[in-house]
C-alpha positions in Angstrom: -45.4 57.7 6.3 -45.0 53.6 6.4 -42.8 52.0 4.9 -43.7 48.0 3.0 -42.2 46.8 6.3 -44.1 48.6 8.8 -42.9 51.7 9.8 -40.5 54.8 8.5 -37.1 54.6 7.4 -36.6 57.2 9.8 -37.7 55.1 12.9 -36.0 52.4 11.5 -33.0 54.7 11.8 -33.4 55.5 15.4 -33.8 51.5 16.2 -30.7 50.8 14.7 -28.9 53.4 16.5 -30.5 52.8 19.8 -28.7 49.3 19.4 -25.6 50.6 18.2 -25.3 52.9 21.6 -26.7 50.3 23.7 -23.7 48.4 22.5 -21.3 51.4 23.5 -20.6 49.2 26.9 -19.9 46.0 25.5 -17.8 47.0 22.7 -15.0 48.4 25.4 -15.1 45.2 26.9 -15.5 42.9 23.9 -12.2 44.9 22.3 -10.2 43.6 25.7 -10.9 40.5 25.2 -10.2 40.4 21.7 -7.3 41.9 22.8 -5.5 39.7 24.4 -6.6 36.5 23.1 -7.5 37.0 19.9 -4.6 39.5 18.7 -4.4 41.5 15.2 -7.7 41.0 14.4 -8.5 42.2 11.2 -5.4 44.1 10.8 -5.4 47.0 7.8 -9.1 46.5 8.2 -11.7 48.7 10.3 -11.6 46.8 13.1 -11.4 48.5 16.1 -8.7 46.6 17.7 -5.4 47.5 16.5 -1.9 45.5 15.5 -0.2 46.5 18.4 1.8 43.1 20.3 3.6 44.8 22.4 1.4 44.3 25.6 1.6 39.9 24.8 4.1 38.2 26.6 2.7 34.7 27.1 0.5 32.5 24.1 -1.7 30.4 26.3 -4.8 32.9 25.9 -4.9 32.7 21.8 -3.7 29.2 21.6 -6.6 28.3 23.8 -9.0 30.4 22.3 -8.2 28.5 18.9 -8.7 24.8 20.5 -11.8 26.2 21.9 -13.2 26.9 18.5 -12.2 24.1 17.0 -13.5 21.9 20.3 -16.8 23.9 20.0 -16.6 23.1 16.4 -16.3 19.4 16.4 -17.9 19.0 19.5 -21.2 20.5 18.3 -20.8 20.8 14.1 -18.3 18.5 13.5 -17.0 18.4 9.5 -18.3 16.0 7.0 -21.3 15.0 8.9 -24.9 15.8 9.0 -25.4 18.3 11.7 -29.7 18.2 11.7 -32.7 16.1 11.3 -36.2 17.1 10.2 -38.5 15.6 12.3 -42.5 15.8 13.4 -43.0 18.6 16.0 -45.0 17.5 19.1 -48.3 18.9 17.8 -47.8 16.6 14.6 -47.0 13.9 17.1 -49.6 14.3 19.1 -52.4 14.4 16.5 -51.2 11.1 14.7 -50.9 7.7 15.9 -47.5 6.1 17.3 -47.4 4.5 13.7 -47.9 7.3 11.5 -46.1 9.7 13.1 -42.6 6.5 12.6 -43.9 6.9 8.7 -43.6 10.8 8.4 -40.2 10.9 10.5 -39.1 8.3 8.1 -40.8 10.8 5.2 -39.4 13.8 6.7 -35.9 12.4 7.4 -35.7 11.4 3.8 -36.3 14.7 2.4 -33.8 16.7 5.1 -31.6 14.2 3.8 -31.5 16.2 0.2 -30.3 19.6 2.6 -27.2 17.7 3.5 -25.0 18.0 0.9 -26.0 22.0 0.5 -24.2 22.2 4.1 -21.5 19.8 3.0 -19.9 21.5 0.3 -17.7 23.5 2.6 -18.9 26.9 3.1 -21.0 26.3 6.5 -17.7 24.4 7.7 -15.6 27.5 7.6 -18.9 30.0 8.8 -19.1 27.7 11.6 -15.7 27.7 12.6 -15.4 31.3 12.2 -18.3 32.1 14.1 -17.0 29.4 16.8 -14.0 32.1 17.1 -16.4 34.9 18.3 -18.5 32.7 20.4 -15.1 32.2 22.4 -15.4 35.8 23.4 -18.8 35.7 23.7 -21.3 36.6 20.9 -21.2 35.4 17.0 -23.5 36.0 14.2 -23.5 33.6 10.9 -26.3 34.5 8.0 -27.7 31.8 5.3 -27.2 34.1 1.8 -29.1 33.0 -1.4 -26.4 32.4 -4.4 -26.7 31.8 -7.6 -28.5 28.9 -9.3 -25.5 26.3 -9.8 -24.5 27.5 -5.9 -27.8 28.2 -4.1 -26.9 28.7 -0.5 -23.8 29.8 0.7 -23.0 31.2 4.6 -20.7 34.0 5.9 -20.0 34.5 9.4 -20.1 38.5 10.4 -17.4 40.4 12.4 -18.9 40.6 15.7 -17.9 44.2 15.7 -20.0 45.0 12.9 -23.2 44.1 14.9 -25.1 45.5 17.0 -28.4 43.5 18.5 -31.8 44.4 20.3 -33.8 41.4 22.0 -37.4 41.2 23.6 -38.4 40.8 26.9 -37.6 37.1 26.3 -34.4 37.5 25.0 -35.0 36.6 21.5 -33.2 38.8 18.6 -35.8 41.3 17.6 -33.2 43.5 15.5 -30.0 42.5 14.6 -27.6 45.9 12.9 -24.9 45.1 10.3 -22.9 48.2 9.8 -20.2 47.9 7.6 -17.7 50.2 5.3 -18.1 50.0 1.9 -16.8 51.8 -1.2 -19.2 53.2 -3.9 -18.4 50.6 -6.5 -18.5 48.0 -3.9 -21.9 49.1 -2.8 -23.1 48.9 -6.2 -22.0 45.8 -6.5 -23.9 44.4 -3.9 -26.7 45.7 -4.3 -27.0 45.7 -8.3 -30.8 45.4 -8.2 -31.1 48.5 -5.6 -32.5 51.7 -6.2 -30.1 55.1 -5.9 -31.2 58.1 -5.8 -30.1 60.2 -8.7 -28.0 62.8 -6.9 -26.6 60.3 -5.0 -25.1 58.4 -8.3 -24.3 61.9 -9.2 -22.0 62.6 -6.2 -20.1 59.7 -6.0 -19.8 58.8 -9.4 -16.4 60.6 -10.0 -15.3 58.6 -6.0 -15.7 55.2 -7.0 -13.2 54.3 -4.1 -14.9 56.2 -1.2 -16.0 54.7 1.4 -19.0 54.6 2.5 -21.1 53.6 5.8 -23.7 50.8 4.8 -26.1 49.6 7.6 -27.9 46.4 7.0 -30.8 46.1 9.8 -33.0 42.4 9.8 -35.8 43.1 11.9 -39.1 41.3 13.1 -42.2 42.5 11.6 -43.7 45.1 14.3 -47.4 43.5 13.2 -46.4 40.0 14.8 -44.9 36.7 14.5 -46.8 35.6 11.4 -45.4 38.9 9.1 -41.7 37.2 9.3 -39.0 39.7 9.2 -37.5 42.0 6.8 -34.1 42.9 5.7 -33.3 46.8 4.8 -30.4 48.5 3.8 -29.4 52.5 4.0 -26.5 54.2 3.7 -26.0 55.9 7.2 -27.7 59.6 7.6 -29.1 59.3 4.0 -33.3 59.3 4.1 -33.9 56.6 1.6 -32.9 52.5 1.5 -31.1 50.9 -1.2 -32.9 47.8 -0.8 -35.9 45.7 0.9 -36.9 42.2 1.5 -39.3 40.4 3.4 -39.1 37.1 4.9 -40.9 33.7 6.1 -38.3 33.2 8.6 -35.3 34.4 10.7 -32.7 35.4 8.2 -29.4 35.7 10.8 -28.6 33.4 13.6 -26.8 35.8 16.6 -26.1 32.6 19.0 -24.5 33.3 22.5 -22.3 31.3 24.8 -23.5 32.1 28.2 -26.0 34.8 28.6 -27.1 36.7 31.7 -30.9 37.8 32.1 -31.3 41.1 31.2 -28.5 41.1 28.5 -28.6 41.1 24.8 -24.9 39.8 24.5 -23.3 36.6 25.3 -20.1 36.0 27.9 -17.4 33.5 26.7 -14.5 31.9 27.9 -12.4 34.8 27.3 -13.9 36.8 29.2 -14.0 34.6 32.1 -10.7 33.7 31.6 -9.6 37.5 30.6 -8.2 38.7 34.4 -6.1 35.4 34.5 -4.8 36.2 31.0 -3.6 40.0 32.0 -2.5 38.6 35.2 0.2 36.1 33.5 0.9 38.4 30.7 2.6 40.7 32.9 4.0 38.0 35.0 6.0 37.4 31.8 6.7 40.3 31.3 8.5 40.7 35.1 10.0 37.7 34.6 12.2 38.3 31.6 12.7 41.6 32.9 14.2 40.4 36.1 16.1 37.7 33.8 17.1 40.1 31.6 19.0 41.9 34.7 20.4 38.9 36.2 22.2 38.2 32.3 23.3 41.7 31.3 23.7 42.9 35.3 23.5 46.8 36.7 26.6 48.9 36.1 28.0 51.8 37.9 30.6 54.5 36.6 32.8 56.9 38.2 31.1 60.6 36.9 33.3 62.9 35.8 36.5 60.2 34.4 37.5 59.3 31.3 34.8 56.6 30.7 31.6 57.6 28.8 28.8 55.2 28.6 27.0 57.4 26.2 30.0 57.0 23.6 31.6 53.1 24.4 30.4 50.5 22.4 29.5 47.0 24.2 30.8 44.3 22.2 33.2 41.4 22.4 37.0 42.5 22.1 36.1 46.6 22.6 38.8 48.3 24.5 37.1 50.9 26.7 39.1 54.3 28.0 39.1 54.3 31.7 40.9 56.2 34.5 41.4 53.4 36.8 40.4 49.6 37.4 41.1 49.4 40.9 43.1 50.9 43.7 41.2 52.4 46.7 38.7 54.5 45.3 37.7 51.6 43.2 37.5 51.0 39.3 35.9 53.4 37.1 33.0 50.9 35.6 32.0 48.3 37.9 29.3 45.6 38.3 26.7 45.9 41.0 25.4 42.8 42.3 21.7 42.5 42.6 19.6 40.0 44.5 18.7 37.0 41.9 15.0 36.5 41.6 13.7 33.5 42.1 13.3 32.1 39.3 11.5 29.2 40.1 8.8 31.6 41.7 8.1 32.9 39.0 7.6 30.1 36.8 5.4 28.3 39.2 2.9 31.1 39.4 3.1 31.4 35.6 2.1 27.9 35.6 -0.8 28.1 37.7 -2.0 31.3 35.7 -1.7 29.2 32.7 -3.6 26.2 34.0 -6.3 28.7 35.1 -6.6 30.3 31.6 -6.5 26.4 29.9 -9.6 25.4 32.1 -11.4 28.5 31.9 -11.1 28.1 28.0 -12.4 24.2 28.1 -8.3 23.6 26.9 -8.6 20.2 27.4 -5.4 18.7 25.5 -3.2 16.8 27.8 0.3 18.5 28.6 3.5 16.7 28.0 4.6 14.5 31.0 7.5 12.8 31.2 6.8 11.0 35.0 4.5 8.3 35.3 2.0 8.4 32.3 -1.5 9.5 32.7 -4.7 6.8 33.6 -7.6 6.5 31.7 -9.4 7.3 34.4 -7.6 11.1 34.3 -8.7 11.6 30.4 -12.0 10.3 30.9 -12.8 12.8 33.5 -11.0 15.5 31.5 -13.4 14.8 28.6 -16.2 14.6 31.1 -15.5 17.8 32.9 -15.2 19.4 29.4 -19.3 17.9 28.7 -20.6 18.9 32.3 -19.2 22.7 31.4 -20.4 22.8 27.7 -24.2 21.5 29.2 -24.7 25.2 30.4 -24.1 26.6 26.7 -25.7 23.7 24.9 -28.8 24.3 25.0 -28.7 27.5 23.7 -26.4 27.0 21.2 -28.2 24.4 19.9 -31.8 26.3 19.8 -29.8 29.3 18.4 -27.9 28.1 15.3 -29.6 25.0 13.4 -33.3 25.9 14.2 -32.9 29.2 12.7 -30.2 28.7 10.0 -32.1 25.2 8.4 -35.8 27.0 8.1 -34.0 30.2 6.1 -31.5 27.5 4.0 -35.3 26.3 3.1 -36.8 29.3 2.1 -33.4 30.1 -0.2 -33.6 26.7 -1.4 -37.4 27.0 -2.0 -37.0 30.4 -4.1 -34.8 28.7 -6.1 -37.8 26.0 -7.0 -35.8 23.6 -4.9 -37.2 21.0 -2.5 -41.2 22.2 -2.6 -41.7 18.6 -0.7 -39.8 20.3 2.4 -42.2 22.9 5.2 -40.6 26.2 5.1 -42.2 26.9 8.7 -40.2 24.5 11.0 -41.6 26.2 14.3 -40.4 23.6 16.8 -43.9 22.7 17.0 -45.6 21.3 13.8 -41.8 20.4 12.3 -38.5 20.4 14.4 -35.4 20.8 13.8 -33.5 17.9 16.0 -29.9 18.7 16.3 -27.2 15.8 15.8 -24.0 16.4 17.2 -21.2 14.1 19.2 -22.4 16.4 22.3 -26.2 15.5 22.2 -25.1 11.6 21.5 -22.9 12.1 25.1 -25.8 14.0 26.7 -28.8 11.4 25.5 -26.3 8.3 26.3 -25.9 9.4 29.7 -29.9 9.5 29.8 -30.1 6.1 28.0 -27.6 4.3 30.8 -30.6 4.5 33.2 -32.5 2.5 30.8 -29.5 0.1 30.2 -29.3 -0.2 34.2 -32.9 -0.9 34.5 -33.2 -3.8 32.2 -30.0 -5.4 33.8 -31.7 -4.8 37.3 -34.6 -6.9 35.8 -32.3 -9.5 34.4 -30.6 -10.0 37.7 -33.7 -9.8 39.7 -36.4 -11.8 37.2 -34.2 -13.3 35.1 -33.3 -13.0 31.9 -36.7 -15.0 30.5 -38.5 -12.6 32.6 -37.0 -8.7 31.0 -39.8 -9.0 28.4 -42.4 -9.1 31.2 -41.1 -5.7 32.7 -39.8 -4.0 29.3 -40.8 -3.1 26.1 -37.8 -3.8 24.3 -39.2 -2.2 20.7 -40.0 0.7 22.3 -36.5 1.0 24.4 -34.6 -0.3 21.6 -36.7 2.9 19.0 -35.4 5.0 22.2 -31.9 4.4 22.2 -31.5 4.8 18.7 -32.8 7.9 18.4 -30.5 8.9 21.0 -27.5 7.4 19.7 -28.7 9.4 16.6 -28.8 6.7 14.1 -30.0 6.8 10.5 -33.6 6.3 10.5 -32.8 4.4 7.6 -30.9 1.9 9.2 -33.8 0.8 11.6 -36.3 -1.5 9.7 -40.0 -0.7 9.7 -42.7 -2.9 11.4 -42.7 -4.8 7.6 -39.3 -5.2 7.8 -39.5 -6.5 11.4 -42.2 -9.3 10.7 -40.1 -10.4 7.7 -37.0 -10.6 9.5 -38.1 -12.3 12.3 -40.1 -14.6 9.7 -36.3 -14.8 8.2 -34.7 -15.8 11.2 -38.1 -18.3 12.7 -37.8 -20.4 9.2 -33.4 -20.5 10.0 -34.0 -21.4 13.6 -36.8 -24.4 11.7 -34.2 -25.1 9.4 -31.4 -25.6 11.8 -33.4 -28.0 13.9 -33.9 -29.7 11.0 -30.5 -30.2 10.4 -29.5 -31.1 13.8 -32.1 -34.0 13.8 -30.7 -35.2 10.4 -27.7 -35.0 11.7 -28.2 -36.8 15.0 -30.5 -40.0 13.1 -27.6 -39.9 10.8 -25.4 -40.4 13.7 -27.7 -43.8 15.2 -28.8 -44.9 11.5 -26.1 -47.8 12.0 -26.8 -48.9 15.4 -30.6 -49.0 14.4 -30.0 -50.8 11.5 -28.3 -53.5 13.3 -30.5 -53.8 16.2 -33.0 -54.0 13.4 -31.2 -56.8 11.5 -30.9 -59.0 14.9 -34.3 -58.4 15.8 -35.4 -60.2 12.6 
């Protein structure tokens, strides 16, 4: 029988577990990476990666993994500042005029304006970051949640362990599993408006702190696009849900760094940089070996003598018992000279290992130098390296995150009875969702130099009286502000235009004005004179 959201809990069931064994492959390798560059996670928790150290002998790999994320971060999010636009999609644009379609992205912008401060107040700073963190191995998941009335929206980034993801032939989410532990009185908690069966109530009643396996599956409607998605949660082999709701729009964001066709999980930095990582770990781990054997040296003892090594104490001013300390069968403890490593070997491929991981991991922070300091030329190709490698996980990080996460903030806010004025459907067609970061600045300023070239081409070519002959300059100036990503609000209308330049026609009149004053001021007395001599 069929459920409200299209189909049995039980095939729901079998979904979610199709995703979770899918994921059997990726979890192995996901749990390396984490591993060794993102150490103790969740310790005391249920994470599946343990508090064990002992295998990290060198802290390039989580160092860099933390820049990364806060690179990422500021690069694409960055804190205090407006991260989105609302804008007319191009099917709005193309059925207005050029005009109307400047008045509703003025109207539009306006009204995303009033979403700001909901993703200003700190919460989606510290989701994004942590999400940032996972993206660094590869995969991240961040959900929009509906609050309470004085704090509508609020954002929690999931443990990527906890998920498990199924995609289309696309590669767009169609199912997205939260599994989670849970005891009973959290559970209830949660979900305070769920329904429990009876005997279920009854069992656990007298375990408040047993815990539990809660699976929270957000799925697309099977019926299409236009059904939205749902959100049901179960307790794990039990054969009713706790709870249902259905949605207008995508409730979870799962972005991905890099993704490979075919695969439903992303590949990070880590991972790339993960056989580089192992390799100078145990480099490290040989070379304070070998150090350690060079300080404390190899000793041999004469078996069967007085001296014990199981019983003599090694410390400063200890007086061991021995037979002999020379003569010709020798001494009874003596050192045994080893070959010294080198040293310097080992530190130089320790170095290279650790460059490798730094520019596999985007680590772009300048290392200390103490010869001749570094050009400008050097850090502005550093930065621009660090842009040309993001490019490949740009774009999908940006059509993953905002354009999903600002249509459900939306809906929340619009349940609420917050914003009406705003579309709840922003499907990148009739409404978009324009992205503002410091990256897309970079990226659309790189596109906007050819413009810049081509009206100094002109310049030198025509002349400079000539650009407007060859050049629109409205339209190219309306171009590079919306690349720069400027306030909307700081551009003046075509109103606002005609009374400026009216402003600035009448000071140019009124400057001439004055000059002439000025200049008959100047030859009032010479015309007076030749005007008293002439009579």
């Amino acid at each position: 029988m069929s459920s409200s959201f299209g189909m049995p809990l039980s095939r729901l069931q079998e979904r979610s577990k199709e995703a979770w064994n899918d994921r059997t492959g990726w979890t192995a390798l996901y749990d390396e990476a984490y591993r060794w560059a993102v150490p103790m996670r969740r310790p005391g928790g249920n994470g599946s990666v343990g508090l064990q150290l002992d295998h990290l002998y060198d802290m390039t790999a989580p160092t860099s993994a933390m820049h990364f994320a806060g690179n990422l971060q500021r690069d694409l999010f960055p804190s205090g500042q407006p991260t989105f636009s609302i804008q007319a999609g191009p099917v709005t644009a193309a059925a207005l005029r050029k005009e109307e379609t400047k008045s509703y992205n003025r109207i539009l912008g306006r009204q995303s304006k009033m979403l700001h401060p909901f993703f200003l107040a700190g919460d989606f700073d510290t989701a994004i970051h942590e999400t940032c963190i996972d993206l660094a191995v590869g995969t991240g998941a961040i959900l929009p949640l509906k609050g309470t009335p004085d704090r509508p929206l609020m954002f929690a980034a999931i443990p990527f362990d906890q998920i498990a993801i199924t995609v289309d032939h696309v590669g767009q989410p169609l199912l997205v599993s939260w599994k989670q532990q849970m005891t009973y009185d959290q559970l209830r908690e949660q979900f305070a408006h769920g329904s429990f069966e009876p005997a279920f109530i009854d069992r656990h009643r007298n375990k408040p702190s047993q815990k539990l396996t809660v699976i929270q599956d957000f799925f697309r409607d099977p019926r299409g696009w236009r059904y939205g998605w749902h959100f049901v949660a179960y307790i794990e082999n039990e054969q009713t849900h706790i709870d249902h709701e259905q949605y207008r729009t995508q409730p979870i964001a799962v972005p991905r760094y890099y993704r490979v066709p075919g695969e439903a999980y992303g590949r990070g930095v880590v991972l790339t940089a993960l056989p580089s990582i192992r390799t100078v770990n145990k480099a490290q781990e040989i070379a304070l070996k070998a150090a350690a054997i060079q300080m404390l040296g190899i000793w041999g003892y004469r078996a069967g003598g007085t001296f014990n090594p199981d019983t003599v104490r090694i410390a400063p001013g200890e007086m061991w018992s021995m037979q002999s300390t020379g003569g010709m069968l020798g001494p009874d403890v003596q050192r045994l000279d080893t070959a010294s490593g080198r040293q310097d070997v080992a530190r130089m491929l320790i170095g290279n290992y650790q460059d490798q991981i730094r520019e596999a991991m985007l680590d772009t922070r300048l290392p200390d130098y103490s010869g001749t300091p570094r050009a400008a030329s050097e850090i502005t190709a550093r930065l621009r390296q660090k842009a040309d490698i993001h490019i490949g996980a740009f774009g999908r990080l940006v059509r993953e995150i905002m354009p999903v996460i600002v249509p459900r903030a939306t809906e929340i806010l619009h349940g609420f009875g917050l914003f009406s004025q705003l579309p709840v459907q922003l499907d990148q067609l009739l409404y978009t969702t324009e992205v503002q970061s410091p990256m897309a600045a970079a990226l659309n300023a790189d596109r906007l130099a050819s413009i810049a070239n081509y009206i100094e081409f002109v310049g030198a070519v025509a002349g400079p009286d000539q650009v407007e002959l060859y050049a629109n300059l409205d339209e190219i100036m309306e171009r590079v502000a919306s690349g720069l990503q400027i306030d909307k609000e700081l551009i003046p209308d075509e109103q606002q235009k005609a009374d400026r330049a009216k402003e600035i026609q009448d000071r140019k009149m009124a400057q001439v004005i004055e000059l002439f004053g000025q200049r008959m001021a100047e030859k009032a007395p010479d015309m007076i004179a030749n005007q008293a001599q002439a009579a």
